[in-house]
C-alpha positions as CSV (number, residue, x, y, z in Angstrom):
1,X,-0.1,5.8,5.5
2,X,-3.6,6.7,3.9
3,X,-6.1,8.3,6.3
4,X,-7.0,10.4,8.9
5,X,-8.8,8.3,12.2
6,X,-9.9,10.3,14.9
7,X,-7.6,11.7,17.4
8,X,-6.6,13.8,20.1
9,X,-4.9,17.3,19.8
10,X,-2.0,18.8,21.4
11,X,-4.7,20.4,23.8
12,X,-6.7,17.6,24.6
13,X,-9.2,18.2,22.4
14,X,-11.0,15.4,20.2
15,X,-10.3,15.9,16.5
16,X,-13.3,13.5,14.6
17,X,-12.4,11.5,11.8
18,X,-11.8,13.4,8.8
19,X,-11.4,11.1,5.7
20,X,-10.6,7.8,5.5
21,X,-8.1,6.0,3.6
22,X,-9.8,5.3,0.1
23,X,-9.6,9.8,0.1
24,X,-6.3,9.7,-1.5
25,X,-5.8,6.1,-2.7
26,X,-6.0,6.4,-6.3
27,X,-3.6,9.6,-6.5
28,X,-0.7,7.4,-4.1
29,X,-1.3,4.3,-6.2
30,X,-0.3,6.8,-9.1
31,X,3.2,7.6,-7.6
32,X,3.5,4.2,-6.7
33,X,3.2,2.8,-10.0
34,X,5.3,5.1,-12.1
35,X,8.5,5.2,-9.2
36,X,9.6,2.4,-10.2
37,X,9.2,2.9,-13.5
38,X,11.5,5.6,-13.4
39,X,14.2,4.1,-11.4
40,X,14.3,1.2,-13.8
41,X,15.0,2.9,-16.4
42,X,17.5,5.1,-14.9
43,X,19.4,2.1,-13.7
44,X,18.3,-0.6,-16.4
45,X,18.3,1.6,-19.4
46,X,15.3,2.0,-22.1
47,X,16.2,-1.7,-23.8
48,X,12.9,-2.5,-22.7
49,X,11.4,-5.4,-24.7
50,X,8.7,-7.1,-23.5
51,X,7.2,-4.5,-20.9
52,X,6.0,-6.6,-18.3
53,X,9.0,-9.1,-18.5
54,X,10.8,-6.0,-18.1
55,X,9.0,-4.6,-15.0
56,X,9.4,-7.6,-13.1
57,X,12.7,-8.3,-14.1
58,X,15.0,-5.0,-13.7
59,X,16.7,-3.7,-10.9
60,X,15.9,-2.5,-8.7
61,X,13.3,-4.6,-7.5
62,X,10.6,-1.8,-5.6
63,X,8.2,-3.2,-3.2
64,X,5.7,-0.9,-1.4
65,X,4.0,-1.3,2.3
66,X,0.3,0.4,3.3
67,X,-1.1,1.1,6.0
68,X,-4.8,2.3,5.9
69,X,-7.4,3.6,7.9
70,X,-10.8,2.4,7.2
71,X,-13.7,4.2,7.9
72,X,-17.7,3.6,7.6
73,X,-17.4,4.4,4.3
74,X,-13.8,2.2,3.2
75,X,-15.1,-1.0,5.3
76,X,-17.9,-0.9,3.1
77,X,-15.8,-0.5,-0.3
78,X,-12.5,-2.6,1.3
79,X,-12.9,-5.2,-1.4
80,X,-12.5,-2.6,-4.3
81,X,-9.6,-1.0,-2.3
82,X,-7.7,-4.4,-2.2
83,X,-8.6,-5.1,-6.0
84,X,-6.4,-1.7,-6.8
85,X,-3.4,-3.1,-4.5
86,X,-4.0,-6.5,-6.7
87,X,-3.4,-4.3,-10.1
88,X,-0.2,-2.4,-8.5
89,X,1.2,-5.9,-7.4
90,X,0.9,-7.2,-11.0
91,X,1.7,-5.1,-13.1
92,X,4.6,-2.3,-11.4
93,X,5.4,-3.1,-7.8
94,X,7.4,-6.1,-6.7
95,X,5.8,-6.9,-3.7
96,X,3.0,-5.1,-1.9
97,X,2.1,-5.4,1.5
98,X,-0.8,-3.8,2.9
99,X,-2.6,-3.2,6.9
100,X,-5.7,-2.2,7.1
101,X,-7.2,-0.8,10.7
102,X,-10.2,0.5,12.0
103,X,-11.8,2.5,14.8
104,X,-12.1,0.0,17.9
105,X,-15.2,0.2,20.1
106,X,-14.3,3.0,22.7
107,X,-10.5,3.6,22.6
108,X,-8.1,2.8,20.1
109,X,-7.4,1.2,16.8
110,X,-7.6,-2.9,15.6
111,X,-6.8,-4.6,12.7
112,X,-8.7,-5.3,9.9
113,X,-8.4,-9.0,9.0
114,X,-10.1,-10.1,5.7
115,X,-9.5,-13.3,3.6
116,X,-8.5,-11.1,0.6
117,X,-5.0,-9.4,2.5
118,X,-3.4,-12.5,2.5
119,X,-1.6,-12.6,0.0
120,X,-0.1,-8.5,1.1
121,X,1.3,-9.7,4.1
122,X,3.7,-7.0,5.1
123,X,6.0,-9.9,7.0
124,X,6.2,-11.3,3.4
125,X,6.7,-8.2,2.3
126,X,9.6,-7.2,4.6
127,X,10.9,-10.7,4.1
128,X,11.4,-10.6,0.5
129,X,12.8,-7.1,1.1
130,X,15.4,-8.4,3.5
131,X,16.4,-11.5,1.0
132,X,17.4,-8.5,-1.9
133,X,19.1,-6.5,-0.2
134,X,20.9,-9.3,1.5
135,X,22.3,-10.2,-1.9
């Protein structure tokens, strides 16, 4: 979960929206990306070879599911935000699924849709999940 929308407090009040989800992005993209990285080699050993080839192939497999708030400024920047998920799907994560949502007029949240999310379904996601550990 990346972001803080606005929302209410324990005591009613109305606590505005304090960052947005691109705030912390790069920093939980970091983690993201060497996790697995780790856990591979713990459980795969260092016989690397080919690093990529390696990556993909190890167990375990490590897939990763986001859920951002956009605000004013993220809707604006959304494309560069998805072109980060692209590189963490590549290149370290095995799947990557990602929701983006918004402020709604008045009340409430809504989805984000854009062309470009496609292919980070998180029902793909949770799919190929569920196909692994069904093994």
């Amino acid at each position: 979960m990346l972001g803080t929308p606005a929302h209410l407090l324990a005591n009613g009040r109305r606590k505005p929206e304090k960052r947005g989800g691109a705030v912390d992005l790069d920093k939980r993209l970091k983690e993201v990306k060497y996790t697995p990285i780790d856990l591979k080699l713990k459980y795969a050993g260092a016989d690397i070879g080919h690093w990529s080839m390696w990556l993909k192939g190890a167990r375990p497999k490590f897939y990763s599911l986001w859920a951002c708030y956009l605000g004013a400024q993220e809707l604006a920047n959304a494309a560069a935000m998805i072109e980060k998920f692209r590189k963490l799907k590549e290149h370290y994560n095995d799947g990557v699924g990602v929701f983006f949502y918004a402020q709604r007029e008045g009340e409430g949240y809504a989805p984000v849709h854009m062309p470009e999310l496609d292919t980070f379904l998180v029902d793909d996601i949770v799919d190929q999940i569920c196909r692994v550990v069904g093994r």
